[in-house]
ROVEXTI-56175 format. One record per atom (N, C-alpha, C): residue number from 1; residue in one letter; x, y negated, z negated. Coordinates in Angstrom, 3 decimals, padded with zeros to 6 digits. Atoms other than C-alpha are relative to their C-alpha. Layout:
N
{pos NUM, code A, u X, v Y, w Z}
...
END
This chain:
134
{pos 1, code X, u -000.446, v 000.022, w -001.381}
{pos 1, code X, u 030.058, v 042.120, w -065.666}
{pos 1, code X, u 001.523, v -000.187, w 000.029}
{pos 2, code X, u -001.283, v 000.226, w 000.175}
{pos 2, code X, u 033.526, v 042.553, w -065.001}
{pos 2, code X, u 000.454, v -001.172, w 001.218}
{pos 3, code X, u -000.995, v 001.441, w -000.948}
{pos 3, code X, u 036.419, v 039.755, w -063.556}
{pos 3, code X, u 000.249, v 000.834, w 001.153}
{pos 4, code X, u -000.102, v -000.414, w -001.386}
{pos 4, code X, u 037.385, v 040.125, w -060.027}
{pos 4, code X, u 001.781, v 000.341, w -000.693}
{pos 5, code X, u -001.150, v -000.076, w 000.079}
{pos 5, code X, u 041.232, v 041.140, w -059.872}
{pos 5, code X, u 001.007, v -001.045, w 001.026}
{pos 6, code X, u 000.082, v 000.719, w -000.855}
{pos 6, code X, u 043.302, v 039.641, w -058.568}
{pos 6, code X, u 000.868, v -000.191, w 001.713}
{pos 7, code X, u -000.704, v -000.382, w -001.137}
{pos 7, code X, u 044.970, v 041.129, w -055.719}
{pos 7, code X, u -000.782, v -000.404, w 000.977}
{pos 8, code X, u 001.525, v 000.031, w -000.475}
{pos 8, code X, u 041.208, v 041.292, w -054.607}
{pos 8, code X, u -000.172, v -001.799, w 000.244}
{pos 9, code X, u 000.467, v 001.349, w -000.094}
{pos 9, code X, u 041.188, v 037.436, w -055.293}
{pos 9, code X, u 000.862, v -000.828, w 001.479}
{pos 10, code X, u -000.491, v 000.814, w -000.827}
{pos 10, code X, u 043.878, v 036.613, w -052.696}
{pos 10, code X, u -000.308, v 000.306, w 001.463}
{pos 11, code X, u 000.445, v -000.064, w -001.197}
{pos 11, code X, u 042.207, v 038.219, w -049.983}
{pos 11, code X, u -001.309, v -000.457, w 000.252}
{pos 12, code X, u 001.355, v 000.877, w 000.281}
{pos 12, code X, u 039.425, v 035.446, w -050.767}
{pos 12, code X, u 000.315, v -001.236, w 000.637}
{pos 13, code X, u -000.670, v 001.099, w -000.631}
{pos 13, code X, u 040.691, v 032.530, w -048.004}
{pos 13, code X, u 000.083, v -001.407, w -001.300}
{pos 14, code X, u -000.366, v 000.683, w 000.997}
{pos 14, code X, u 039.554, v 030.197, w -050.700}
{pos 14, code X, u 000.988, v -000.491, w -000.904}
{pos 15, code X, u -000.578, v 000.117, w 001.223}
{pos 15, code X, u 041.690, v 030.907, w -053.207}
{pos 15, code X, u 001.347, v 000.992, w 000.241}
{pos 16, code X, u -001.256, v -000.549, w -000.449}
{pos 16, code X, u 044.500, v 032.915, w -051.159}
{pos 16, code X, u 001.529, v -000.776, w 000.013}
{pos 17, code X, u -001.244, v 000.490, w -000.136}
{pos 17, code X, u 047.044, v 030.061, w -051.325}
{pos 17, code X, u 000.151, v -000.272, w -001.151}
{pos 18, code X, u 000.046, v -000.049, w 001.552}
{pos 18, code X, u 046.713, v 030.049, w -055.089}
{pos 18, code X, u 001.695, v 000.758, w -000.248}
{pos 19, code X, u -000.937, v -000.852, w 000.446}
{pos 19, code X, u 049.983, v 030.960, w -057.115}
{pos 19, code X, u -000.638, v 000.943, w -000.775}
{pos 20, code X, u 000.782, v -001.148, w 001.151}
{pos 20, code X, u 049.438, v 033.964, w -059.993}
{pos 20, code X, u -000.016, v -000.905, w -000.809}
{pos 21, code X, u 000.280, v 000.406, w 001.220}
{pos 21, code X, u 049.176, v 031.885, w -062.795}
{pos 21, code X, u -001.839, v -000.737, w 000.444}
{pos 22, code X, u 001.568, v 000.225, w -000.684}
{pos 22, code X, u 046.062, v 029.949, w -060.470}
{pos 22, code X, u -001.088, v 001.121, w -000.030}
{pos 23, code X, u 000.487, v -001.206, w -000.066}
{pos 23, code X, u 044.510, v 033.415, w -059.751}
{pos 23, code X, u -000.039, v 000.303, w -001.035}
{pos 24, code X, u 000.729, v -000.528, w 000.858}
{pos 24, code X, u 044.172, v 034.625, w -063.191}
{pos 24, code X, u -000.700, v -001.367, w -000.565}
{pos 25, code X, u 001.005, v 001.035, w 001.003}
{pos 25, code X, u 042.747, v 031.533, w -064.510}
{pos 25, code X, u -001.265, v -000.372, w 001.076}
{pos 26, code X, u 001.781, v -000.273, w -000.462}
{pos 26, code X, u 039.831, v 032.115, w -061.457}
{pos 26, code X, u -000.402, v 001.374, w -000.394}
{pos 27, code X, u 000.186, v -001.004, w 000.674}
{pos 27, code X, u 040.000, v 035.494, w -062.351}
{pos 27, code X, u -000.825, v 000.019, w -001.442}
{pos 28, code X, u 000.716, v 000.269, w 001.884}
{pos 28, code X, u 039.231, v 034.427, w -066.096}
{pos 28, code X, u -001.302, v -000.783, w 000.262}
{pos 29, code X, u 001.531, v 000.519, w -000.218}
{pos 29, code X, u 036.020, v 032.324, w -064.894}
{pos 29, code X, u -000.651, v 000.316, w 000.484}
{pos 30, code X, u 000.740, v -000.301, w -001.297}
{pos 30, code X, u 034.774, v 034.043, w -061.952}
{pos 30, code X, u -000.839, v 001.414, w -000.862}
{pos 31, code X, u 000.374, v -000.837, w 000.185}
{pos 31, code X, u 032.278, v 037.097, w -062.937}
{pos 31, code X, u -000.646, v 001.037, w 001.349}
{pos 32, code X, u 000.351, v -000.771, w -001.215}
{pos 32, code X, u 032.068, v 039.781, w -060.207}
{pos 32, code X, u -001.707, v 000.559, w -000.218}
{pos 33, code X, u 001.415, v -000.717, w -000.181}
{pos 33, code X, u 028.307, v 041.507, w -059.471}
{pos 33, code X, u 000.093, v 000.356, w 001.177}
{pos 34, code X, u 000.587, v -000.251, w -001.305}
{pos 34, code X, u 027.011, v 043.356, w -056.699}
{pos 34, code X, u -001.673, v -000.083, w -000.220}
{pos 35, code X, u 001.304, v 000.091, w -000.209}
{pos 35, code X, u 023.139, v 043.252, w -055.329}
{pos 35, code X, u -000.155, v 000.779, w 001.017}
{pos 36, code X, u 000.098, v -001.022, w -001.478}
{pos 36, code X, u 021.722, v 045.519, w -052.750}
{pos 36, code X, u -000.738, v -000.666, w 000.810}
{pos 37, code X, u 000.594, v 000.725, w -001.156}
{pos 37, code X, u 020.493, v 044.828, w -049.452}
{pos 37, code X, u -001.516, v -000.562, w -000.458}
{pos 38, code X, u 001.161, v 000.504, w 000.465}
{pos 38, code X, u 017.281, v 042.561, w -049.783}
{pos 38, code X, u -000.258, v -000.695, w -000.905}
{pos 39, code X, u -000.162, v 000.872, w 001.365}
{pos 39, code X, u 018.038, v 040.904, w -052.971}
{pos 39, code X, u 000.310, v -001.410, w -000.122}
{pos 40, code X, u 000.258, v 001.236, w 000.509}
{pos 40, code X, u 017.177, v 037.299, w -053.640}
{pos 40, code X, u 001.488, v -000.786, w -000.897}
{pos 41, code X, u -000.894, v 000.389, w 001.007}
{pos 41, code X, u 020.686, v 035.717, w -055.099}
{pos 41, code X, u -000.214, v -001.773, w -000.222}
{pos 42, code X, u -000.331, v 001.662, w 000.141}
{pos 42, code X, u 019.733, v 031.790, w -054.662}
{pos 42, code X, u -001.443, v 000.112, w 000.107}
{pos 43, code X, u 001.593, v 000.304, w -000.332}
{pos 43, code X, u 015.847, v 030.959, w -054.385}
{pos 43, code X, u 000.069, v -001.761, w 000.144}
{pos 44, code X, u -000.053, v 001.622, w -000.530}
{pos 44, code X, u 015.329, v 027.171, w -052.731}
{pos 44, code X, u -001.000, v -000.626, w -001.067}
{pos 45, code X, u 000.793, v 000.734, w 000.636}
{pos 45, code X, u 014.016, v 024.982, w -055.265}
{pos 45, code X, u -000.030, v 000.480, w -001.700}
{pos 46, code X, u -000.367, v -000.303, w 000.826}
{pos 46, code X, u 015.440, v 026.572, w -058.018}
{pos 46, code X, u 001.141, v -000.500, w -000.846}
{pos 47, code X, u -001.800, v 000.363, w 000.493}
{pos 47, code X, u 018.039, v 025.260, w -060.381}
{pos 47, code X, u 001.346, v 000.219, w 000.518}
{pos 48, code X, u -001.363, v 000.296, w -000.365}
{pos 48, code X, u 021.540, v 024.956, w -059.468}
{pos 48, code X, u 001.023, v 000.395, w -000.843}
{pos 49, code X, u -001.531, v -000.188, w 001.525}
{pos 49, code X, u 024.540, v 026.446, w -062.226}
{pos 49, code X, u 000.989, v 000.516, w 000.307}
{pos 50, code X, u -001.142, v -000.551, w -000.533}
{pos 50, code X, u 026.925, v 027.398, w -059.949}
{pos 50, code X, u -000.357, v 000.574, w 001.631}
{pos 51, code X, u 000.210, v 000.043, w -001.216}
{pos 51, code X, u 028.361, v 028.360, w -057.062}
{pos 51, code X, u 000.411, v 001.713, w 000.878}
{pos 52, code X, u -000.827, v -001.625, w 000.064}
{pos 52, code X, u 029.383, v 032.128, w -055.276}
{pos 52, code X, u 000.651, v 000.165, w 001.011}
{pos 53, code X, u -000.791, v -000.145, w -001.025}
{pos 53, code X, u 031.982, v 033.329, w -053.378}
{pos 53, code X, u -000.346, v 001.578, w 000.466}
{pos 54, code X, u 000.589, v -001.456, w -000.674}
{pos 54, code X, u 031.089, v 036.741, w -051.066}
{pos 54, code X, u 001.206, v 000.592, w -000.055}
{pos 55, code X, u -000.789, v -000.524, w -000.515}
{pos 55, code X, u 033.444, v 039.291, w -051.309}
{pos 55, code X, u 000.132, v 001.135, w 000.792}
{pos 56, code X, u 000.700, v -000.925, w -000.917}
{pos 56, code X, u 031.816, v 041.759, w -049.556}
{pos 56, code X, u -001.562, v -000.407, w 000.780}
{pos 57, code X, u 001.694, v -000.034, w -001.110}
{pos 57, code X, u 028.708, v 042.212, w -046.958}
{pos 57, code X, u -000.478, v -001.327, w 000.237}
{pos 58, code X, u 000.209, v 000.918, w -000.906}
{pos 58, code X, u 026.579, v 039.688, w -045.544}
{pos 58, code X, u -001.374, v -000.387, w -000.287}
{pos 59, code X, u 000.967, v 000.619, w 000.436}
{pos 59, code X, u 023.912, v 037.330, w -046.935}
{pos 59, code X, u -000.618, v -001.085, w 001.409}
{pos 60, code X, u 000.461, v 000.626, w -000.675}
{pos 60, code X, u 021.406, v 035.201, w -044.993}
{pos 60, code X, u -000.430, v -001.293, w -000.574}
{pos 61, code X, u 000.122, v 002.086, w 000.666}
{pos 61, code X, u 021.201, v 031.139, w -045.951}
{pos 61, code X, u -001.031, v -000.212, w 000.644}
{pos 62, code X, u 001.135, v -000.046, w -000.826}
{pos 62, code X, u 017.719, v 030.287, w -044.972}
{pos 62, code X, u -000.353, v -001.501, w -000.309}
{pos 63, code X, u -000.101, v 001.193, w 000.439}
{pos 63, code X, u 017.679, v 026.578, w -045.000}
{pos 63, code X, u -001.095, v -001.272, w 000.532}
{pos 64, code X, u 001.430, v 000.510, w 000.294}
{pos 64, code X, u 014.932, v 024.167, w -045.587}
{pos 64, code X, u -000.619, v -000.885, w 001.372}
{pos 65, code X, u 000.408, v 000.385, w -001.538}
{pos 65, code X, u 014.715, v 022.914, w -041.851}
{pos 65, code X, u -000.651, v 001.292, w 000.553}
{pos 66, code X, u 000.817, v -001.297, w -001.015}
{pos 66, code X, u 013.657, v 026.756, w -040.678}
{pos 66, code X, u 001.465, v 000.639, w 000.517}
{pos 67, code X, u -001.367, v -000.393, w -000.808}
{pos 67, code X, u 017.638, v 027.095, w -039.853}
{pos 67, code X, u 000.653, v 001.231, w -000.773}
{pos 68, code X, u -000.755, v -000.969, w 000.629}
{pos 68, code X, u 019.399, v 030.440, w -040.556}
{pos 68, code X, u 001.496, v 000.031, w -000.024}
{pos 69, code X, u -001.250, v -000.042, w -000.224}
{pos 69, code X, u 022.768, v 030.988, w -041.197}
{pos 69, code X, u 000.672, v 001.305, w -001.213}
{pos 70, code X, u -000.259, v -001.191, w 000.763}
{pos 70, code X, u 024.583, v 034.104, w -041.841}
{pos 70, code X, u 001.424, v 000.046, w -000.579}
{pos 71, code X, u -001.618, v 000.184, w 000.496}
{pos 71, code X, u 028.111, v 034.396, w -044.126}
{pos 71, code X, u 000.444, v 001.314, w -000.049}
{pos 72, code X, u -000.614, v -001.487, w 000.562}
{pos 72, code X, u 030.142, v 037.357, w -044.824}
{pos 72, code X, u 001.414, v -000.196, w -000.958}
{pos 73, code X, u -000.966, v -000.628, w 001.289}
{pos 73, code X, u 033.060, v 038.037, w -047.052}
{pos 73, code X, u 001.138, v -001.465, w 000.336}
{pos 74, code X, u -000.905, v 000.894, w 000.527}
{pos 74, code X, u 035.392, v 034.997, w -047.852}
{pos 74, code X, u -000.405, v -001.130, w 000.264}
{pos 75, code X, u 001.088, v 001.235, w -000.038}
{pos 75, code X, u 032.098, v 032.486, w -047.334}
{pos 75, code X, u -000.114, v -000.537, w -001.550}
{pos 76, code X, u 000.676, v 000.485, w 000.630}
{pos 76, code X, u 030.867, v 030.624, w -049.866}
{pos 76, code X, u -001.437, v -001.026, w 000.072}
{pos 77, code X, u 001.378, v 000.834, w -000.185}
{pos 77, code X, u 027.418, v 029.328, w -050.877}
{pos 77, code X, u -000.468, v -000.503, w -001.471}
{pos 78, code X, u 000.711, v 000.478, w 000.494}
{pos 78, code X, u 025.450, v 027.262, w -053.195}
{pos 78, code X, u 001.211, v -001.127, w -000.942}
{pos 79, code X, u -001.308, v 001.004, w 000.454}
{pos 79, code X, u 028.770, v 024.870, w -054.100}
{pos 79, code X, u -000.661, v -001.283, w -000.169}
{pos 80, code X, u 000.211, v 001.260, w -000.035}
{pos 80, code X, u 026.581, v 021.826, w -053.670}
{pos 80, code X, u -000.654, v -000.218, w -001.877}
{pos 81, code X, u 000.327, v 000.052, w 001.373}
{pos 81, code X, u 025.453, v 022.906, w -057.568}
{pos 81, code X, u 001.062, v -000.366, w -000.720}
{pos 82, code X, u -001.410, v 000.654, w 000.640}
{pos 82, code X, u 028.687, v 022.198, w -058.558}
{pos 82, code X, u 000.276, v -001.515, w -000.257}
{pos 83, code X, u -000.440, v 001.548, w 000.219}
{pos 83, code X, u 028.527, v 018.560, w -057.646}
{pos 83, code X, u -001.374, v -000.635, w -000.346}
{pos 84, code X, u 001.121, v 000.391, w 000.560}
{pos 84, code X, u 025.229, v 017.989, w -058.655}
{pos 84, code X, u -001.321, v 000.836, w -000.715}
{pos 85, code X, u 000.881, v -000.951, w 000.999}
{pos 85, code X, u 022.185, v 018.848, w -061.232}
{pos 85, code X, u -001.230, v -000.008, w 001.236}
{pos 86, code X, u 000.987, v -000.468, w -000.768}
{pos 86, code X, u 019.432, v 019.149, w -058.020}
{pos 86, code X, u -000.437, v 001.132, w 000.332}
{pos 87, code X, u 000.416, v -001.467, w -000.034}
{pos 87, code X, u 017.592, v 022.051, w -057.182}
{pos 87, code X, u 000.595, v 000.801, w 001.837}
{pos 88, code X, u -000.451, v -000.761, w -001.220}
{pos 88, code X, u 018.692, v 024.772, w -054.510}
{pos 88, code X, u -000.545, v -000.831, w 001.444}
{pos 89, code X, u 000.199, v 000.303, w -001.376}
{pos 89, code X, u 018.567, v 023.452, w -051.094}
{pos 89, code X, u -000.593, v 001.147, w 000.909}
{pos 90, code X, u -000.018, v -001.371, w -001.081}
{pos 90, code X, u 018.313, v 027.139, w -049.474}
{pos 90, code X, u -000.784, v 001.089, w -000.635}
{pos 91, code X, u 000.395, v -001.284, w 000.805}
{pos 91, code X, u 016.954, v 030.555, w -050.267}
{pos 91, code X, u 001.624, v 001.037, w 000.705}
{pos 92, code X, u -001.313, v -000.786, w -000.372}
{pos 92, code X, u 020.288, v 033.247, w -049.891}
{pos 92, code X, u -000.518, v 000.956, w -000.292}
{pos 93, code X, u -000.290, v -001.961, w -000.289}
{pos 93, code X, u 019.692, v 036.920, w -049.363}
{pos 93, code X, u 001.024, v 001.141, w 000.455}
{pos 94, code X, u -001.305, v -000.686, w 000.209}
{pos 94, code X, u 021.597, v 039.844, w -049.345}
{pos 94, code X, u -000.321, v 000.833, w 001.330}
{pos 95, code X, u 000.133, v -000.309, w -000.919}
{pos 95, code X, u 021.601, v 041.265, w -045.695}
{pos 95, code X, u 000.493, v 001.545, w -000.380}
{pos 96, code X, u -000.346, v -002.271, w 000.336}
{pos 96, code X, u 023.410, v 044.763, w -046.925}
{pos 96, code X, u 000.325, v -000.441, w -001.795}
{pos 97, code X, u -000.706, v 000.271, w 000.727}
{pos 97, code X, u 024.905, v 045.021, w -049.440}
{pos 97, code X, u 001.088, v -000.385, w -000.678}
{pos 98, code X, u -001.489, v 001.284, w 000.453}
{pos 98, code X, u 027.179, v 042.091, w -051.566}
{pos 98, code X, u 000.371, v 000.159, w -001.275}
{pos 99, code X, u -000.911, v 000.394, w 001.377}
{pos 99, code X, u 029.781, v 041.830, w -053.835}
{pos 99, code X, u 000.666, v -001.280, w -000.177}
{pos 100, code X, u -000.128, v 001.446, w -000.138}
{pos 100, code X, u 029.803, v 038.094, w -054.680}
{pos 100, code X, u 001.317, v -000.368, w -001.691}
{pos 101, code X, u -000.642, v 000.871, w 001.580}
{pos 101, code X, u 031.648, v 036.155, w -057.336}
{pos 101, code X, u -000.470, v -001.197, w -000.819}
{pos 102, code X, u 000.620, v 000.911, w 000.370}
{pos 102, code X, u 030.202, v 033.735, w -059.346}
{pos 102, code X, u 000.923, v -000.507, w -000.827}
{pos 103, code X, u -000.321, v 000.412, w 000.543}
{pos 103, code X, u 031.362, v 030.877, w -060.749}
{pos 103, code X, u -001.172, v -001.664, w -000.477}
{pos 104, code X, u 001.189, v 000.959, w 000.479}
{pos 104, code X, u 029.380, v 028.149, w -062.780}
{pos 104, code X, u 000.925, v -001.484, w -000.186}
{pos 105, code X, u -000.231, v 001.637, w 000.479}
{pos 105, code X, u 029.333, v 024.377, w -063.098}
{pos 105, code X, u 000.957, v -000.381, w -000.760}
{pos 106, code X, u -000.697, v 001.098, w 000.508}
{pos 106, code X, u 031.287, v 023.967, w -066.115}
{pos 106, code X, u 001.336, v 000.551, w 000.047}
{pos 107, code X, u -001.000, v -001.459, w -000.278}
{pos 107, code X, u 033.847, v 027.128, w -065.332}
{pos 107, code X, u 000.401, v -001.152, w 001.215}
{pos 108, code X, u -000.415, v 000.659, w -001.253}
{pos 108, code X, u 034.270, v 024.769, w -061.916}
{pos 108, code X, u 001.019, v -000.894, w -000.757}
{pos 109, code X, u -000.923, v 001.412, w 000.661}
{pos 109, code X, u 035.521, v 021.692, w -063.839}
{pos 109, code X, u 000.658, v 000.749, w -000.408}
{pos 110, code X, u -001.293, v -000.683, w 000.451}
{pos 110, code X, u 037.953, v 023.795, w -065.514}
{pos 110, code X, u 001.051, v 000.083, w 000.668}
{pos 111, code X, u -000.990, v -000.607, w -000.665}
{pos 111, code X, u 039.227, v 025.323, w -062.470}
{pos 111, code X, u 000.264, v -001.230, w 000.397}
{pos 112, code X, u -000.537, v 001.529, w -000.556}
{pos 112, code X, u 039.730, v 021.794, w -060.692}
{pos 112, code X, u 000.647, v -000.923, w -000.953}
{pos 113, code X, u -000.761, v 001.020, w 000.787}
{pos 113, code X, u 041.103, v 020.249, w -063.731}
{pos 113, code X, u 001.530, v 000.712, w -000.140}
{pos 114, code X, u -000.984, v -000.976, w 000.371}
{pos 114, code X, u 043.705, v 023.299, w -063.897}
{pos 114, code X, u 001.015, v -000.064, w 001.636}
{pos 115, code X, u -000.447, v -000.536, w -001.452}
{pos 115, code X, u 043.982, v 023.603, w -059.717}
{pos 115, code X, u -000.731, v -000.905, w 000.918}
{pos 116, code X, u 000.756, v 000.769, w -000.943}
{pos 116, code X, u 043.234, v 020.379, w -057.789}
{pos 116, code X, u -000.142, v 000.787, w 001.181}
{pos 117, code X, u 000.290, v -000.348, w -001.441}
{pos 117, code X, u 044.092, v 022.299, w -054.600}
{pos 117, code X, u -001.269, v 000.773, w 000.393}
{pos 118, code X, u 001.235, v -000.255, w -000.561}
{pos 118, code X, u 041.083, v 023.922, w -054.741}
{pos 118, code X, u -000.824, v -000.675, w 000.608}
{pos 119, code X, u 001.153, v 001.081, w -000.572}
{pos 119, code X, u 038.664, v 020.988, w -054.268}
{pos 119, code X, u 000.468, v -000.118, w 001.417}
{pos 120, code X, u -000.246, v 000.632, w -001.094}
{pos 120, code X, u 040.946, v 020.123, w -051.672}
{pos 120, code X, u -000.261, v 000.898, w 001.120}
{pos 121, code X, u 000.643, v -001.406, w -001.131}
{pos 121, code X, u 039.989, v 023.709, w -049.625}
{pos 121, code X, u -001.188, v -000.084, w -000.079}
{pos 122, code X, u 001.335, v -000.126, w 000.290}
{pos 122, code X, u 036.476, v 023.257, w -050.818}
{pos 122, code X, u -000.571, v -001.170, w 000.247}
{pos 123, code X, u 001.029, v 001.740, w -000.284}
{pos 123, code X, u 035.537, v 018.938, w -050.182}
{pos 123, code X, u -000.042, v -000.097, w 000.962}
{pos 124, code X, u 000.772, v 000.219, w -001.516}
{pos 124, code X, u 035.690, v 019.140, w -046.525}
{pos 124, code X, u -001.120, v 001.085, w 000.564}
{pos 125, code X, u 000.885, v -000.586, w 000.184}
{pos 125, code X, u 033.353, v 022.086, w -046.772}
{pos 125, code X, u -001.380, v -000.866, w -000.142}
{pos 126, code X, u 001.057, v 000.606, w 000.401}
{pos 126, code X, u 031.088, v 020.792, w -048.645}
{pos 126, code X, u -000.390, v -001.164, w 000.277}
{pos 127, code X, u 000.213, v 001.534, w -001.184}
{pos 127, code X, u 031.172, v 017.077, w -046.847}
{pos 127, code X, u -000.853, v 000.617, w 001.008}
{pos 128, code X, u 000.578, v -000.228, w -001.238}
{pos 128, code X, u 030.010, v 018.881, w -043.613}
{pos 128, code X, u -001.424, v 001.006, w -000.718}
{pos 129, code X, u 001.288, v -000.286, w 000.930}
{pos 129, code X, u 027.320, v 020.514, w -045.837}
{pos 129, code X, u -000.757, v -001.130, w 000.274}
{pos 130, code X, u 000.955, v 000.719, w 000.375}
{pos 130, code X, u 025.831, v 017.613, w -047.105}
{pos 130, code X, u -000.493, v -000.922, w 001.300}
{pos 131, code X, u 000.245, v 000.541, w -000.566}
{pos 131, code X, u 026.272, v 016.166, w -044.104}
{pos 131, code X, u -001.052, v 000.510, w 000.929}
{pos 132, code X, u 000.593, v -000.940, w -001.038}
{pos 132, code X, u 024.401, v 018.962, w -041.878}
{pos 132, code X, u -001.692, v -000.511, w -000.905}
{pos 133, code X, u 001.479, v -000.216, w 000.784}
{pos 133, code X, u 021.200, v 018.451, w -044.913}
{pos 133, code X, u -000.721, v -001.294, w 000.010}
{pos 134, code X, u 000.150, v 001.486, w 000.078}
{pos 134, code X, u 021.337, v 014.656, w -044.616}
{pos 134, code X, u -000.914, v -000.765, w 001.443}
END
């Protein structure tokens, strides 16, 4: 699977205020894929090894209250694997077709040991997460 680029990476809100030296070293962890419409990328109750960023189309978060929630392109989902070994909270589907980015658990610690400012775009996220599941 090839790396995202990274021209491509700065039109990713995430990771848009990144300098270039930041950007290739997500570049160097991140592994691009696409899936076609209908395709299963998270299953609820499934392990956890990372987390993905959308860079295209539009997935559906189907979350363990009955609540839907739809993302599109510079969303992210399943980040709460990052901070812990628990199983999926959600099921995520691919509404058309997505071109996500993946990045894993220990690829995370890297990037945050390399690029605090990330966490710091990504912990009030994920706060209002845990807080919405709590």
């Amino acid at each position: 699977m090839p790396a995202p680029s990274i021209e491509r990476l700065r039109d990713i809100p995430l990771f848009g205020g990144l300098d270039e030296s930041a950007l290739g070293l997500v570049a160097d962890l991140t592994t691009e894929f696409t899936v076609p419409t209908g395709h299963v990328i998270v299953e609820q109750g499934h392990p956890g090894l990372g987390m993905f960023v959308l860079e295209s189309g539009r997935v559906a978060v189907e979350l363990r209250d009955g609540r839907r929630v739809e993302l599109g392109p510079g969303d992210f989902f399943g980040e709460l694997s990052l901070l812990t070994d628990r199983e999926r909270t959600a099921r995520v589907h691919a509404l058309t077709e997505v071109t996500c980015l993946a990045l894993s658990r220990e690829d995370f610690g890297r990037l945050i040991e390399a690029e605090s400012q990330i966490a710091a775009v990504m912990l009030p996220v994920v706060a209002g997460r845990l807080a919405d599941l709590g």
